[in-house]
N, C-alpha and C positions, 0 to 999 in steps of 0.2 A: 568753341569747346575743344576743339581738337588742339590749340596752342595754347589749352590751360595746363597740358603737362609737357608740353614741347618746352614753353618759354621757362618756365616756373625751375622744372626739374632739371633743364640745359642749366639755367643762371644756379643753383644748387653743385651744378657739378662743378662749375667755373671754379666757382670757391672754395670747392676742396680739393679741387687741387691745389691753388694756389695760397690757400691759408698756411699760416706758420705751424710748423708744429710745437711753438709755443703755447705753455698753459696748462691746468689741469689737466681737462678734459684731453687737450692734446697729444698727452703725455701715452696713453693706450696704443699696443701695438698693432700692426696688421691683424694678427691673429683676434685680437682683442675686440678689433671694429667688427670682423665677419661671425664673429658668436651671437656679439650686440645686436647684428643684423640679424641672423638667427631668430633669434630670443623677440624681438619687434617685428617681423612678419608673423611670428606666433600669433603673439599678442592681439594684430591686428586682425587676422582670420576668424578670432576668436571673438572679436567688439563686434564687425561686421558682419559676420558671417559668411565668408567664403569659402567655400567648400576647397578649393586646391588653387597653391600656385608654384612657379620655379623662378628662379632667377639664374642668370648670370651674372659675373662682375670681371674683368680684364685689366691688367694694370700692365702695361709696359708690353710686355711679347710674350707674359703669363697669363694662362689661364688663372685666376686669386680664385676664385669660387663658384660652385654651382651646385645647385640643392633645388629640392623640390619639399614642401608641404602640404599637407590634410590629403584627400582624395577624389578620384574622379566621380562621376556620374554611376560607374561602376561598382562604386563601391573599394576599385584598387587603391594603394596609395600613391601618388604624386612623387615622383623620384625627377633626378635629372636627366631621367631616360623616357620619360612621358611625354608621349605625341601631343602638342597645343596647334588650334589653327592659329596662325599667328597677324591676321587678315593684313593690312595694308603695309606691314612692315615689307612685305611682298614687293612693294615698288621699287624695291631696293636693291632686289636680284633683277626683276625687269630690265631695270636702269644698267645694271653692268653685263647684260647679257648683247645691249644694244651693246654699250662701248667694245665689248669684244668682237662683234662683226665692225666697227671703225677701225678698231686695232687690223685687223686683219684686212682693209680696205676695198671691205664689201658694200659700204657705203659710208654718209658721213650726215653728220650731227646734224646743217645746214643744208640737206636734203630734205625736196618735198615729200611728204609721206607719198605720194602719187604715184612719182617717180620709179618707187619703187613697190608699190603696192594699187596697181590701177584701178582693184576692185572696190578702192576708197572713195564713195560718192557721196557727196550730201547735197540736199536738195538746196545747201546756198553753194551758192561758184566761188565763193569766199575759201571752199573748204580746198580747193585745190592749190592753195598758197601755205598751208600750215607745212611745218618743216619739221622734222625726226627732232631737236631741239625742243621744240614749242610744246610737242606732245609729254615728255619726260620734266620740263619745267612748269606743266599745267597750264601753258600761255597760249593752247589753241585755238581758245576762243570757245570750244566746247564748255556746255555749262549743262549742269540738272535744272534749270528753268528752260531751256530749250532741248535739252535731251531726258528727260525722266528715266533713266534708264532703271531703275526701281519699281516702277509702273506699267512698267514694261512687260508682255512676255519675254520670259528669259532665255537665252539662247542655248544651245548642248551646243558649240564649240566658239573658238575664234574668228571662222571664217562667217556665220550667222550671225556673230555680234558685229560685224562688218556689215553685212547685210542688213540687219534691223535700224543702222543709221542712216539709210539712203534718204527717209523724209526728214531730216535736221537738219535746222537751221544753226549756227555762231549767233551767239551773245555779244561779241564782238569780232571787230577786226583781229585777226593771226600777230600775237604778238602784243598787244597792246594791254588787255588785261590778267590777272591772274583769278584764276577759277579750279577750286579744284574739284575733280569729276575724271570717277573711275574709268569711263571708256576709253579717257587719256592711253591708259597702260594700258590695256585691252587689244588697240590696235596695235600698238609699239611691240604688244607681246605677236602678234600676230606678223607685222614684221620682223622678225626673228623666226617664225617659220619658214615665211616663204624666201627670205633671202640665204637662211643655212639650210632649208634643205629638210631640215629634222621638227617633228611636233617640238611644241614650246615645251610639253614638260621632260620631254625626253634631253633636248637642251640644256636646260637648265640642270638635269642632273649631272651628265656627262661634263660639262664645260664650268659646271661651279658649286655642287656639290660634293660631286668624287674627288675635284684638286682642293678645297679648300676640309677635306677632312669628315665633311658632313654626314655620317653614314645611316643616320634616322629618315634623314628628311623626304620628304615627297612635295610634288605638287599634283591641286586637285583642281577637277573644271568649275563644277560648282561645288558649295560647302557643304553638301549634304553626299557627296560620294563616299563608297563605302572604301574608311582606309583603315588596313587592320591594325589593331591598337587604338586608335582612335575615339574615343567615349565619347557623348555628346555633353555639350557643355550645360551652364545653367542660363536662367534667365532671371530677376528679382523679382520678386511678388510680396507688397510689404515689405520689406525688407530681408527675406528669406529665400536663399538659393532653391528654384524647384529645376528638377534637370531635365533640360528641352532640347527637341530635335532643331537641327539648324532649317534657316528661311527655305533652302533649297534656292540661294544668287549665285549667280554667273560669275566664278570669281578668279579665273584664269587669269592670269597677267596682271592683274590688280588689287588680289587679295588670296590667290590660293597658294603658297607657302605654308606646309603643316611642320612643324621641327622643334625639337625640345631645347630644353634647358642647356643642356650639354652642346650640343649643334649650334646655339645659336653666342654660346662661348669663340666658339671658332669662326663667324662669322664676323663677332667683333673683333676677331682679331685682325681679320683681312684688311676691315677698313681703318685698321689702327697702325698696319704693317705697310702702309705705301700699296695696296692692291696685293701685297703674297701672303701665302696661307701660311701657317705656323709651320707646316714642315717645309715651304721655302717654294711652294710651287708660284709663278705670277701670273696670275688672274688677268689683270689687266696691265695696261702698260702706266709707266710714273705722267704721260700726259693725260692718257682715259682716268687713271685715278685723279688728277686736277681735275677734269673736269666734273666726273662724279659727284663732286661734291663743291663745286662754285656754283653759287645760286645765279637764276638767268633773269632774274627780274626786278622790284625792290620788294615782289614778297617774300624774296629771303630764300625762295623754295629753289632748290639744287637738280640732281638728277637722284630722286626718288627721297632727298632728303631736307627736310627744315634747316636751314641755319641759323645760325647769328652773327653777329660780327664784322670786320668788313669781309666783301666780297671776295675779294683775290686770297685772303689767311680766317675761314670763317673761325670762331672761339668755340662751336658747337655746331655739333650733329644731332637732330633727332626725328623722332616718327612716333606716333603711336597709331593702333591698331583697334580695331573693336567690327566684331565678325555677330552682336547680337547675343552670340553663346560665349563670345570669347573673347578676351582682351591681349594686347601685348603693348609694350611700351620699349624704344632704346635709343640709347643717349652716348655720345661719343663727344670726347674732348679732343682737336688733333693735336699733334705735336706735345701733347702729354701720354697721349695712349692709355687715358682710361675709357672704360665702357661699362654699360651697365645693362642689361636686359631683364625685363620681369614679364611673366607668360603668368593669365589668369583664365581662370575656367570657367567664368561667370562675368557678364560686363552688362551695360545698360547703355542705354544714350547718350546718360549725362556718366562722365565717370571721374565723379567727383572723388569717391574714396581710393578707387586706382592711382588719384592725381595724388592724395594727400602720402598714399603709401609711398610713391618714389620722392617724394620730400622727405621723407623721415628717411632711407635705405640711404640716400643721397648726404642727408645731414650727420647720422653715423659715422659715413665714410669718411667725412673731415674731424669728424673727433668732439662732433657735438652733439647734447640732446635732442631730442627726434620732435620734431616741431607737433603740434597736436593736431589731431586729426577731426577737429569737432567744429572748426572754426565757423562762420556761419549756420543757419539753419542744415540738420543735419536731416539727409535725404529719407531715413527712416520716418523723421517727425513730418515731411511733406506728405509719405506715403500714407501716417498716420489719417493726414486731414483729408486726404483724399478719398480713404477708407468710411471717413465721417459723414461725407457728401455722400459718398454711395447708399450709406443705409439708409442717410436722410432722403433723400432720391426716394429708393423703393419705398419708404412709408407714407411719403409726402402723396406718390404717384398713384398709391392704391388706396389709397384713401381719394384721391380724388375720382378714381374711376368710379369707387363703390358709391360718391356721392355727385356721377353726372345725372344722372336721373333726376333727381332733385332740382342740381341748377339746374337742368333744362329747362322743368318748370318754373323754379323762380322766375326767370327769367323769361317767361314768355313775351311773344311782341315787343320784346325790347331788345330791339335788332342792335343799338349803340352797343349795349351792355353785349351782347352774345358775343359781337366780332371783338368787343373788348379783352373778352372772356378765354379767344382763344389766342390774341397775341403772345403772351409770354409762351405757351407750350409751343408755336412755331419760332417764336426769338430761341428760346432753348435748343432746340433742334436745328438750328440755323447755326448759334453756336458750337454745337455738339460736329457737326458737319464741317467746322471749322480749325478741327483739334488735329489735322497732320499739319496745315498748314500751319498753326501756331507750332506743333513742335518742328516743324522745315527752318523758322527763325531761330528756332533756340540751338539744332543743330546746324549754323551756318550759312541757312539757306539752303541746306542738303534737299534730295527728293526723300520725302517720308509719305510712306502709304501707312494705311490701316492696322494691317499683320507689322509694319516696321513699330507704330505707337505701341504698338501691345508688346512687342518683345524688349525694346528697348524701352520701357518706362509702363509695365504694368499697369500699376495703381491708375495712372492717368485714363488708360484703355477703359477697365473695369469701369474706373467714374464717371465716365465719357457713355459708355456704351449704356451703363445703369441710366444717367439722368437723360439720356434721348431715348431710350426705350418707353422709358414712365411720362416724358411726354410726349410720343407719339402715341401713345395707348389714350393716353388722357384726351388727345383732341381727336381719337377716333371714335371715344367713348362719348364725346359732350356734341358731337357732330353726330354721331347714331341718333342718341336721345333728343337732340334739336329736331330731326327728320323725322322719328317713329313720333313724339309728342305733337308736331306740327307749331313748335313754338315759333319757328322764324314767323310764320303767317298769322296765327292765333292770337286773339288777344287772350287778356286771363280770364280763368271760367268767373262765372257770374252767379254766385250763391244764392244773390239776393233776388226779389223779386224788382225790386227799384232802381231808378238810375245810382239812388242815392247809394245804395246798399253797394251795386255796383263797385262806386268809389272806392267806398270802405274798405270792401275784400281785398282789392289793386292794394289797398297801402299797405294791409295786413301780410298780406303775399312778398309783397317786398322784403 
């Protein structure tokens, strides 16, 4: 899911840059494309229903554009000055606050985390081989099937989410696979504590905030701290943004980055500038920028960023983001120096419509029609049939409660029939018990808990929770009446006076 807008929307940029500005369509000027663009994010807030989003866009060593549309949770409007969480785009800063303690040769990339960080334990011995590298490339063998870090009590700082690893085990050998999993940056950010000396957010503002321009931005421990300005984002229900308080994760080092529209202009500029900010400060040095961004394995994934391309000269940068309330997406071309950033205030699990918006913003920019956003089964009409099951659910369910009474009786002494009777309502509920794990495949093999189904993918929750509801009620309703009737034991009553009669009634009862 997450390299349905990485790969898509990276190969989108590729080509417009490089397309001819031959042709009609091609013929429209810069000015021309960021109206269009305008005009199509309208559009699209308006089909979908997203209550607010910003973008940025970067061409060269210019800021081209940023803007914000519709409004927050608050009811404000969405400017390029509005706070977004902008959840795992966050890996990004992690990533070059590390290479600033290398620059400064407080430690180095090929370093065991250990070395420098003793309080890093895991109950495999495995874990004392991972190297400051491994951790920012996702190669350290840490995975969410051995670390659920989702499921987890969450921790109030970095030094706790350090501690809450001591019983984890590696997925693999250091090095060998790629897996991506947020504790990665988590402890990375925590080295950068304890090696400079300074809390991680106070770092990161000082050392790449304040030189690169930034002057919105913050970072939070978890998503739910109160940052002023801040409004809570949405979540989809149906199809319809309702606006919800964040999960309350632990999202230091790996996802807490909040920064607008306008900030995150400047951001792309940095990594579009060789590592200096637009007013010429250098962040990192021309080797820490190389490696920032060379991927360390063949998933392509860099220091805090996706690639493509070959290794040593990737063709693209990108990341996106999704915080449950909130979305973000950004896209970097090197050595053409464009960039693109869109910040959304509503996001889901699957973020199909997010994907299809930077196809269209993307396809704009090269001077062509905005591809459609409908392609596939469109997530509303999923929501729809989801919706369908739910009522079907609850009528289906109470109807059967109001009529266990009944089969109880029917069904007396016919013990095949009774445990027949209650298999489908434990299949269901077997099933129903089975919907984080089904949605953990869809996103990636991610950790998805319960409260994660419900916010990221509503409709699913509601259907989920409606049709195990209605059959656990049912088999606690057909297991009363089996017990107060005495049907398991009993045979059926005997009307008649005769064997014969007997008979009879059994077939009629049937």
């Amino acid at each position: 899911m997450r390299r349905g807008l990485f790969a898509i929307v990276g190969a989108l940029l590729i080509t417009a840059v490089m397309a001819s500005p031959a042709g009609g369509s091609n013929s429209a000027t810069p000015s021309d494309r960021v109206a269009a663009v305008d005009r199509y994010l309208v559009e699209q807030m308006a089909a979908q229903h997203i209550p607010g989003l910003a973008v940025a866009i970067t061409q060269g060593q210019q800021v081209v554009h940023v803007a914000g549309f519709g409004h927050d949770s608050a009811g404000n409007p969405v400017t390029e000055s509005t706070l977004f969480q902008v959840a795992s785009l966050s890996k990004s800063f992690t990533a070059l606050a590390v290479l600033q303690l290398v620059d400064e040769g407080l430690l180095r990339l090929d370093d065991t985390v250990v070395s420098h960080l003793p309080e890093f334990q895991l109950a495999d011995p495995r874990g004392s081989l991972i190297t400051v590298r491994q951790l920012l490339t996702q190669t350290s063998g840490l995975a969410d099937s051995t670390n659920p870090d989702f499921s987890k009590s969450q921790p109030s700082s970095l030094a706790e989410a350090i501690e809450s690893m001591r019983d984890s085990h590696l997925a693999a050998d250091p090095g060998t696979r790629w897996s991506y999993h947020n504790p990665n940056y988590q402890i990375a950010a925590r080295l950068v504590e304890v090696v400079s000396g300074e809390p991680f957010g106070d770092y990161i503002r000082r050392h790449i905030f304040e030189p690169a321009g930034m002057s919105s931005s913050v970072t939070e421990t978890t998503n739910t701290d109160a940052i002023p300005g801040l409004a809570d984002g949405h979540i989809v229900v149906f199809g319809m943004p309702v606006p919800a308080a964040a999960l309350g994760t632990f999202v230091e080092g790996s996802g807490g980055v909040v920064s607008t529209a306008a900030d995150m202009a400047q951001w792309l500029l940095v990594n579009a500038k060789d590592g200096r900010a637009a007013n010429g400060a250098e962040l990192v040095s021309p080797e820490g920028f190389r490696q920032w961004h060379t991927p360390g394995g063949p998933s392509g994934y860099a220091l805090g960023w996706f690639t493509a391309g070959p290794a040593d000269a990737p063709t693209q940068l990108d990341h996106t983001g999704n915080q449950m309330t909130y979305g973000a997406a950004q896209v970097l071309i090197p050595g053409q120096d464009l960039g693109v950033a869109l910040l959304f205030n509503s996001s889901s699990i699957f973020q199909s419509d997010q994907t299809a918006i930077g196809r269209g913003v993307l396809a704009i920019l090269r001077g062509e029609p905005a591809p459609s956003t409908t392609s596939g089964l469109p997530s509303w009409a999923v929501d729809a049939l989801l919706g369908a099951i739910s009522i079907a659910a609850l009528i289906l369910g109470a109807l059967a409660v109001i009529r266990s009474a009944r089969w109880a009786r029917h069904h007396r002494g016919k013990r095949v029939r009774l445990v027949l009777g209650f298999l489908p309502s434990l299949a269901l509920v077997a099933l129903v018990a089975l919907v984080p794990l089904l949605a953990s495949l869809l996103y990636d093999g991610r950790n998805v808990t319960w409260i994660g189904v419900f916010y990221g993918w509503p409709a699913l929750a509601i259907a989920g929770g409606v049709a195990g509801s209605a059959a656990v009620l049912t088999l606690a309703a057909r297991v009363w009446n089996v017990v107060r009737s005495g049907s398991w034991t009993r045979s059926p009553a005997n009307p008649a006076a005769s064997s014969a009669g007997t008979e009879r009634a059994d077939v009629s009862v049937s």
